[in-house]
N, C-alpha and C positions, 0 to 999 in steps of 0.2 A: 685553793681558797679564793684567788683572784678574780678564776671564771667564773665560781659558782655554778649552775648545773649547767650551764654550758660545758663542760668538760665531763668526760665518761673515761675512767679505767678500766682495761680489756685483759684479760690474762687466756692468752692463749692455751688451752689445753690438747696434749698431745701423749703418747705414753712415755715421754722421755720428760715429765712435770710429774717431778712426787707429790705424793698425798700431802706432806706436810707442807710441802711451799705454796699450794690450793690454798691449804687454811690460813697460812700466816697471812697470803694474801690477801682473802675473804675478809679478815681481822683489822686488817691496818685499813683497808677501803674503809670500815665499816668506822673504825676511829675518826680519819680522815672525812666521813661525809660523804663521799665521791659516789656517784653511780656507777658499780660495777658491771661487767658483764664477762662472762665465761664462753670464751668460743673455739667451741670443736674445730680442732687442724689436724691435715691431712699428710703432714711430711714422710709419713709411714709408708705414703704410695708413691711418694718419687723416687727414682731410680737411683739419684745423686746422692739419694740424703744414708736411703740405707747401705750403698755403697760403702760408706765411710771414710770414703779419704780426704785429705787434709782440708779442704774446701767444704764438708759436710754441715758446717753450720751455714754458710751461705744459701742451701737449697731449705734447709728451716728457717730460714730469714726470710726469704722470697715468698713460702708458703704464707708465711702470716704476715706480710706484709702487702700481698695480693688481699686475702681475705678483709685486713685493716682499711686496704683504700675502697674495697664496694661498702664496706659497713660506712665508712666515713660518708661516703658519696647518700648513702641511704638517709642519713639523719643529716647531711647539711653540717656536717664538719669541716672543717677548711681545712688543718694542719694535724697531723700522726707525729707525734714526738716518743722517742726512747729514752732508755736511762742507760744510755753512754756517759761517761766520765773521763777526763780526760786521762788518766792513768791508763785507760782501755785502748789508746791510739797508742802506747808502746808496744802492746802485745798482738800477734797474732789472732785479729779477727774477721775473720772473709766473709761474715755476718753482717760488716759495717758496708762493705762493696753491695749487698741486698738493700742496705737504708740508704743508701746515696740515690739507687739506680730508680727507688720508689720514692724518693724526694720528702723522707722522713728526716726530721729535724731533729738537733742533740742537744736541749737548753741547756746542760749541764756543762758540755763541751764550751756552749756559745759564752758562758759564764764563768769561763774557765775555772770551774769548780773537781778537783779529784775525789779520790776516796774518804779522804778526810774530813775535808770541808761537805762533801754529803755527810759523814757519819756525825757529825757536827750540827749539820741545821735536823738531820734527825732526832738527835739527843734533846736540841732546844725544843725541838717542839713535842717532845715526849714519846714518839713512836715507838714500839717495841722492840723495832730491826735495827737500830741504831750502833747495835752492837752484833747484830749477825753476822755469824761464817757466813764469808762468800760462799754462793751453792748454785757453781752452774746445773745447765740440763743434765740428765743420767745419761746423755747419750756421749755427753765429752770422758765417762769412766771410759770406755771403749777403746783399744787400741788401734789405729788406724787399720782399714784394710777387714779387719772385723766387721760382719752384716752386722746391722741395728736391725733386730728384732725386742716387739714386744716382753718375749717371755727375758732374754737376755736384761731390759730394762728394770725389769722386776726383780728381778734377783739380785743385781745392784742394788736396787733401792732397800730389799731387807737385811741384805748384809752390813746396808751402812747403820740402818735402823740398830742392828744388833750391837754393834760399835758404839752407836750413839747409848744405847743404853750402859754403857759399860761407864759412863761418865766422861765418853771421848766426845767433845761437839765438832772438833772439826779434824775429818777422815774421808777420805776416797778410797774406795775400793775400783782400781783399775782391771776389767778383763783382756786377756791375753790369751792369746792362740789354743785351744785346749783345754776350753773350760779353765784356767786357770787367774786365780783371786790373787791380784798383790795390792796390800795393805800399804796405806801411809798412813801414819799418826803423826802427831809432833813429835819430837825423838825423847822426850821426855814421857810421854806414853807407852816406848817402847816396851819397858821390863813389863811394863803394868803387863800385857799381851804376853810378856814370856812366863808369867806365875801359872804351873802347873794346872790348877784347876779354871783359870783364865780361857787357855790355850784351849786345852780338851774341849770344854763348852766351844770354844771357837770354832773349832776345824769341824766338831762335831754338825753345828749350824750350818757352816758353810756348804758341807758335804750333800745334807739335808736340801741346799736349796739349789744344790747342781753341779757345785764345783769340784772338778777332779783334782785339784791340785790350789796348797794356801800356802803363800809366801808374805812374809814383812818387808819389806821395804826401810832399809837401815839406814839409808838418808833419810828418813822421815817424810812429814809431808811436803810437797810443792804445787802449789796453783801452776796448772798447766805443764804437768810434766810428759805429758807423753808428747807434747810440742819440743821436748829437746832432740828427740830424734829428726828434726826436721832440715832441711839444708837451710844455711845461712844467704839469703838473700842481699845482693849488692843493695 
């Protein structure tokens, strides 16, 4: 609101951005006022990224933040800012080593604002996401070591769709070695998932969209859990 059209919101599109996070996006722009733009990324053709090992958000970070600095340069943009939060400098992000190295700014960090205090000035100002499940990319459902492919991306994304229909809003379906689907819900979710005609429909779906093999996940859900297998760094 401070810039006024001097400022433009970008939402990179790639096949690891569901259909639904497009639109909320599209939406909140469009409340906000802000000049959006949709740009085609290429992270699908670098070597790093469909790799998938632990470092694979870094090589999607690089991608569109290559892309962000010619667009800036084009229109006479001075500064590319992110929506890092300070909560995000606890976790595991090799995505933040890509905004450092392209000189992308964190105002959220700089204002030492976390998750809350966003969720907070969103509410004040009436946004819709103020209360959204965190939803990273489809490509963090993937278990390290796993190619990122297109079609694998899409299949995540309906199975979570079918979840979300079931009245569950926040759910991962993580892929594993062998076409294999493991479910987190909250653990209060869980029976919901074991009611006989629940299940059927489920495995049924799941089967439908590729997967040979559907497991629940009895810890329920956690933000970033296939970063537990990772080694503990000094």
């Amino acid at each position: 609101l401070a810039l006024g059209d001097r400022a433009v919101a970008v939402t990179g599109i790639g096949p690891a951005v569901a259909d639904e996070e497009l639109q909320i996006a599209r939406r909140v722009a469009t409340q906000i006022g802000i000049e959006h733009l949709e740009l085609p990324t290429l992270e699908i053709e670098r070597e790093g990224y469909v790799a998938n090992a632990p470092d694979r958000c870094f090589h999607c970070k690089q991608e569109l933040y290559a892309l962000l600095t010619r667009l800036a340069a084009d229109r006479e943009i001075l500064i590319i800012v992110n929506g890092t939060n300070t909560d995000d400098l606890g976790d595991y992000r090799p995505g933040l080593r890509a905004a450092e190295a392209a000189e992308v700014r964190s105002p959220l960090v700089d204002c030492g604002l976390d998750k809350l205090a966003v969720r907070a000035l969103a509410k004040r100002w009436e946004l819709e996401v103020w209360n959204k499940p965190a939803a990273p990319c489809l490509a963090s459902r993937l278990a390290y070591g796993q190619q990122v492919t297109p079609e694998r991306l899409r299949r995540i994304e309906l199975a979570e769709q079918h979840l979300r229909g079931l009245g569950i809003s926040e759910c991962r379906v993580r892929y594993h070695e062998g076409d294999l689907a493991r479910i987190e819900v909250p653990v209060e979710s869980l029976s919901l998932l074991a009611e006989p005609s629940i299940r059927e429909v489920l495995v049924r779906r799941f089967t439908e969209l590729g997967f040979r093999q559907v497991t629940v996940d009895l810890a329920g859900f956690r933000s970033g859990s296939l970063n537990e297998g990772l080694p503990v760094l000094p």
